[in-house]
N, CA, C and O atoms as a MOPAC input file, in Angstrom:
PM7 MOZYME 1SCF
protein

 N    115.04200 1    81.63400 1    80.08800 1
 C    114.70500 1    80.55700 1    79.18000 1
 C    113.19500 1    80.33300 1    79.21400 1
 O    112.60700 1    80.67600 1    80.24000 1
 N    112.48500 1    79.78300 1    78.18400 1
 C    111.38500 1    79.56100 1    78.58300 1
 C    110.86800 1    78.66900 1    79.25800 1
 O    109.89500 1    79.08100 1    79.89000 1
 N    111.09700 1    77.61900 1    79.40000 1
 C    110.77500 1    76.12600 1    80.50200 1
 C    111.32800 1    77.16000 1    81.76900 1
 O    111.30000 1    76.54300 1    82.83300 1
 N    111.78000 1    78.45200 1    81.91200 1
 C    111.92800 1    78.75100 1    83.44500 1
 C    110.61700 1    79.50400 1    83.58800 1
 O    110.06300 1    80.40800 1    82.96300 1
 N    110.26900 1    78.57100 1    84.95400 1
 C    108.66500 1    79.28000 1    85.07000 1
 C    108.61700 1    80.44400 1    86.05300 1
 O    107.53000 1    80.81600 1    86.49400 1
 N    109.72400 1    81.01500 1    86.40000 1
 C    109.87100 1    81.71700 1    87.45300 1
 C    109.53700 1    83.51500 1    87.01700 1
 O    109.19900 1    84.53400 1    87.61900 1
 N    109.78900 1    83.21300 1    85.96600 1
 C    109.24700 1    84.70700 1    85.34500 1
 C    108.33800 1    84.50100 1    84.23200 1
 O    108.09000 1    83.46200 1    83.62100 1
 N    107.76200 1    85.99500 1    84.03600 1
 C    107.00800 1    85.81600 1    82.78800 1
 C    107.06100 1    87.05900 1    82.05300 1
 O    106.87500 1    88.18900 1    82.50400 1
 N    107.39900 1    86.64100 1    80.59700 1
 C    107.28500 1    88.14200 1    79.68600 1
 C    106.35500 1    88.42100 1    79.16300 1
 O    105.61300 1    87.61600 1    78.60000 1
 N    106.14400 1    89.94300 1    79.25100 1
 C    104.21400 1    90.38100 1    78.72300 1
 C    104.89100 1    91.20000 1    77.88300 1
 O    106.10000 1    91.30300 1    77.67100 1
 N    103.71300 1    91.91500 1    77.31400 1
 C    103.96600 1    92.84500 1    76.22800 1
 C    102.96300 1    93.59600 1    76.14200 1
 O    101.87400 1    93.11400 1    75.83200 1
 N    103.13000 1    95.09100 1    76.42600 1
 C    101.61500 1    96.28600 1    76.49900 1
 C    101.39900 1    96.16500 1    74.84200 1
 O    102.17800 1    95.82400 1    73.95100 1
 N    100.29800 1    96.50200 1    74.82500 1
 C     99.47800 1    96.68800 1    73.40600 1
 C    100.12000 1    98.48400 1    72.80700 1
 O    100.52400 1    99.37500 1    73.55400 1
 N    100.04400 1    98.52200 1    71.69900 1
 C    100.14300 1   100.04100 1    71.50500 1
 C     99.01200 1   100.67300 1    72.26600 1
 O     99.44000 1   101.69500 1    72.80200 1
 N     98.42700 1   100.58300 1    72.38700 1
 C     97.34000 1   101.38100 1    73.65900 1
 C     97.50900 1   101.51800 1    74.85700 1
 O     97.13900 1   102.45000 1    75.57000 1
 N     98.56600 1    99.79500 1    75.36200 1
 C     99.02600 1   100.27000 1    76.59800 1
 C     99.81400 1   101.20200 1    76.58800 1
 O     99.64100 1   102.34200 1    77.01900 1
 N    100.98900 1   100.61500 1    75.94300 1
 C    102.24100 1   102.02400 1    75.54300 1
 C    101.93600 1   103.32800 1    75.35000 1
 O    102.91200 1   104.03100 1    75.09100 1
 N    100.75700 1   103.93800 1    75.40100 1
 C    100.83100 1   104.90900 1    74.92100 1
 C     99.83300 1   105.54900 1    76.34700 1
 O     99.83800 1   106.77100 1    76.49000 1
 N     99.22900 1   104.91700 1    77.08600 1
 C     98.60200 1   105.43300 1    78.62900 1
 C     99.92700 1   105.38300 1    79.51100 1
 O    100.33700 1   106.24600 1    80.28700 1
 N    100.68100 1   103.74400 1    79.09000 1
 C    101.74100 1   104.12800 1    79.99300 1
 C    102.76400 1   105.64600 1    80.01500 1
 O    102.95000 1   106.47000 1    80.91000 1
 N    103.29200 1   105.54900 1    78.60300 1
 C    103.55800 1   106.85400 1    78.17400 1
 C    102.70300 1   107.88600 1    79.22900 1
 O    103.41000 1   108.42800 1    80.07800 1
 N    101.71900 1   108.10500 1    79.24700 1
 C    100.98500 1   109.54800 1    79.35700 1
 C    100.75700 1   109.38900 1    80.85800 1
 O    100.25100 1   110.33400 1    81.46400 1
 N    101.04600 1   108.41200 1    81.42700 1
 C    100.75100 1   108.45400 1    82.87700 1
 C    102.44500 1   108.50100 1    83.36200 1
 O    102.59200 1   109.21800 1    84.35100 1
 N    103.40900 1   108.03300 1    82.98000 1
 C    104.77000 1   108.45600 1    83.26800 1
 C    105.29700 1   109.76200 1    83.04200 1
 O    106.37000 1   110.11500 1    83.53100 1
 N    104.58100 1   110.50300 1    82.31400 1
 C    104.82000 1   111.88500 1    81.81900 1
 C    104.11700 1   113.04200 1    83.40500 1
 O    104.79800 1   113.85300 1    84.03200 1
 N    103.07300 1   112.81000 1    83.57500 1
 C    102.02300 1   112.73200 1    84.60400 1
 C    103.09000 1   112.24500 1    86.08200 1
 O    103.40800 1   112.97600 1    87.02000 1
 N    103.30500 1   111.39200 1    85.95500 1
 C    104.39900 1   110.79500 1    87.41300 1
 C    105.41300 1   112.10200 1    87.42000 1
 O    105.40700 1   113.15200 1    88.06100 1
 N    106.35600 1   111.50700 1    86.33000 1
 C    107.71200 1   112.56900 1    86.39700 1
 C    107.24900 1   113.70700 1    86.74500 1
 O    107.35100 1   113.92200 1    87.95200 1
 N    106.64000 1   114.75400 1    85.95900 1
 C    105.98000 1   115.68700 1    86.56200 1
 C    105.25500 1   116.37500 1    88.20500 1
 O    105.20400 1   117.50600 1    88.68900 1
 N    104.85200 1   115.20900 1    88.59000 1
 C    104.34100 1   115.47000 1    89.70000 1
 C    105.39900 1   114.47100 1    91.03600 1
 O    104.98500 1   114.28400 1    92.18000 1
 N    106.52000 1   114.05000 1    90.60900 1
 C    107.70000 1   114.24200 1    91.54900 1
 C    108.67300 1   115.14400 1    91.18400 1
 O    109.66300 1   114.98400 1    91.89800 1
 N    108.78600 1   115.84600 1    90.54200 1
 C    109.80700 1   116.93800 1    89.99100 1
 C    109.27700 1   117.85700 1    90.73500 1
 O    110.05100 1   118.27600 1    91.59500 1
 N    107.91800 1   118.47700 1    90.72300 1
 C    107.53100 1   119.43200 1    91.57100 1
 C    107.15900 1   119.22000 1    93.37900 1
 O    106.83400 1   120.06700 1    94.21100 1
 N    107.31400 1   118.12400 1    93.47800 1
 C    107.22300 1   117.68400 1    94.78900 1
 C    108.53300 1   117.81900 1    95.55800 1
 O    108.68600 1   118.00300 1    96.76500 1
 N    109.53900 1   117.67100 1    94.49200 1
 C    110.80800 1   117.74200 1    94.50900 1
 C    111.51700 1   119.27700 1    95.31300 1
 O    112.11100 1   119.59000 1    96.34500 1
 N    110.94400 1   119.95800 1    93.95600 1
 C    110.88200 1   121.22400 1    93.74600 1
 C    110.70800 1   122.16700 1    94.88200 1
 O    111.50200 1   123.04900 1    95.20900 1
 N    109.19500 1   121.77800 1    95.63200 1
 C    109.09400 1   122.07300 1    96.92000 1
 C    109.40000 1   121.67400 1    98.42700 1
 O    109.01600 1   122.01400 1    99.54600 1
 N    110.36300 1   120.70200 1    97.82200 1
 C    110.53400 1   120.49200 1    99.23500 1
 C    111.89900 1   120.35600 1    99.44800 1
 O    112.26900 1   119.75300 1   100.45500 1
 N    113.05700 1   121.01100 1    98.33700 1
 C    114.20300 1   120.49700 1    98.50500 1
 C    114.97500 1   121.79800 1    97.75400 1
 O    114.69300 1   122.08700 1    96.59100 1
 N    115.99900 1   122.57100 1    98.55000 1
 C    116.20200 1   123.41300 1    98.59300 1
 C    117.16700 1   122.79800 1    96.37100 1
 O    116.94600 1   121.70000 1    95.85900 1
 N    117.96400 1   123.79000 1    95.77200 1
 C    118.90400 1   123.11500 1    94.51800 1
 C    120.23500 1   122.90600 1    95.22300 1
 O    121.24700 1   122.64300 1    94.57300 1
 N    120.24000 1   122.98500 1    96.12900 1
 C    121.95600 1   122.15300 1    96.80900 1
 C    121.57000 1   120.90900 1    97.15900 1
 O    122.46100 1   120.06100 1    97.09700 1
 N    120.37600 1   120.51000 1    97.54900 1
 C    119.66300 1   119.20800 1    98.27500 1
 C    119.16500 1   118.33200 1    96.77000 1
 O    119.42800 1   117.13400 1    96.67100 1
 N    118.47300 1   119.03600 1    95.71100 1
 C    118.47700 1   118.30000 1    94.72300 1
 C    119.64000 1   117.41800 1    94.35400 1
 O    119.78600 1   116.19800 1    94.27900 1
 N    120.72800 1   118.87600 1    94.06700 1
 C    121.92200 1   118.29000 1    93.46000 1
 C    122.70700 1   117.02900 1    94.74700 1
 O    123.52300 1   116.26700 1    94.22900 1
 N    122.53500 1   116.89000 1    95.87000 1
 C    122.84800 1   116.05600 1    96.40100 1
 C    122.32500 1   114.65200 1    96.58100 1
 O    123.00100 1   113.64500 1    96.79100 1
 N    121.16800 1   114.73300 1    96.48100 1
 C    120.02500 1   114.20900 1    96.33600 1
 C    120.34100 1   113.05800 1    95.04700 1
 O    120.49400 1   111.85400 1    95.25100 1
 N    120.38900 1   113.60700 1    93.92400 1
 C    120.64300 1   113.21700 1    92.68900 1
 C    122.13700 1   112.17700 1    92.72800 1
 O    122.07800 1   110.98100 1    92.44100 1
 N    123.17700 1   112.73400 1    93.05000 1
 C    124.50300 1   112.39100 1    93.44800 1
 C    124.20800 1   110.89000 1    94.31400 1
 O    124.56200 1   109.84000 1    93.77800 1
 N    123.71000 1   110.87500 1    95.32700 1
 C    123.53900 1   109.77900 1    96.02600 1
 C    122.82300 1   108.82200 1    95.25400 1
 O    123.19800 1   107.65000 1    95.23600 1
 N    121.32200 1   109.40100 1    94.28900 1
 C    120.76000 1   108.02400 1    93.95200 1
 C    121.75800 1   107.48800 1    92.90900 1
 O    121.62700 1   106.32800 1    92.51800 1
 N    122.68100 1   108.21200 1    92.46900 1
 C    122.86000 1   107.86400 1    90.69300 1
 C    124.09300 1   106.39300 1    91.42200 1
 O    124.17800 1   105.26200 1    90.94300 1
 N    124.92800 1   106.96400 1    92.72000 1
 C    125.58400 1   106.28200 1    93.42100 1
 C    125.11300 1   104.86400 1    94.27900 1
 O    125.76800 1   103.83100 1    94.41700 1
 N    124.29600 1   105.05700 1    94.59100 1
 C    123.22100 1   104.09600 1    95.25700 1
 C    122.82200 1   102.56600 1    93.60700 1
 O    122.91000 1   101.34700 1    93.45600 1
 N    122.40900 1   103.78000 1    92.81900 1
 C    122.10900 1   103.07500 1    91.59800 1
 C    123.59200 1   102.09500 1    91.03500 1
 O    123.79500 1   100.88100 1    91.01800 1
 N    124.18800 1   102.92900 1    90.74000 1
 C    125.76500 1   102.45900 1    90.24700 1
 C    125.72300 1   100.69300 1    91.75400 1
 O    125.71300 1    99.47500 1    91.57800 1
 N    125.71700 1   101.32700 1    92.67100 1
 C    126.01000 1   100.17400 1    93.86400 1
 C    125.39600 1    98.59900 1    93.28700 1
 O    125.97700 1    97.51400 1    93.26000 1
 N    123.86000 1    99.00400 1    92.81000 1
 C    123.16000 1    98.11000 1    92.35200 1
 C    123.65500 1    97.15600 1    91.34900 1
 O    124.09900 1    96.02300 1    91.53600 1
 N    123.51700 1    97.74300 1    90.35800 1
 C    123.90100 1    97.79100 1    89.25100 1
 C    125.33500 1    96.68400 1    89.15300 1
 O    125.66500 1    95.99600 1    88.18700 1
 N    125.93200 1    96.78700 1    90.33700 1
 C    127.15600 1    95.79200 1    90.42000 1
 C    127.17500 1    94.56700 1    90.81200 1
 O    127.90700 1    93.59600 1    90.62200 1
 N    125.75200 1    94.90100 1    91.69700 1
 C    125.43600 1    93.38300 1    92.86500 1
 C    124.62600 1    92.79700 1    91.81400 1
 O    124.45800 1    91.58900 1    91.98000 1
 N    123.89600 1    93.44300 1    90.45100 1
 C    123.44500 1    92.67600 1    90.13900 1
 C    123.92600 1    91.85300 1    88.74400 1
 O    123.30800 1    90.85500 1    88.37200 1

């Protein structure tokens, strides 16, 4: 609500949106290959399995 002062909503400019864009592109990228090297594709795929599960967990409590 708005009289709740406990949060606040912003809003990026199209300029933000569009660094954010290009710096999330930039992120993903450079944990995919971090990924990549350090985690065999049985460890990905397990890997993956747990967060999506972990996530789902959340997702309930909240």
């Amino acid at each position: 609500a708005p009289e709740d002062r406990r949060a606040y909503i912003v809003r990026l400019t199209d300029r933000g949106g569009k660094l954010f864009g290009d710096i999330f592109v930039r992120h993903a990228k450079y944990v995919t290959d971090l990924l990549d090297s350090a985690l065999s594709d049985e460890e990905i795929v397990q890997l993956s399995a747990l967060l999506r599960k972990l996530g789902l967990s959340l997702k309930e409590k909240l």
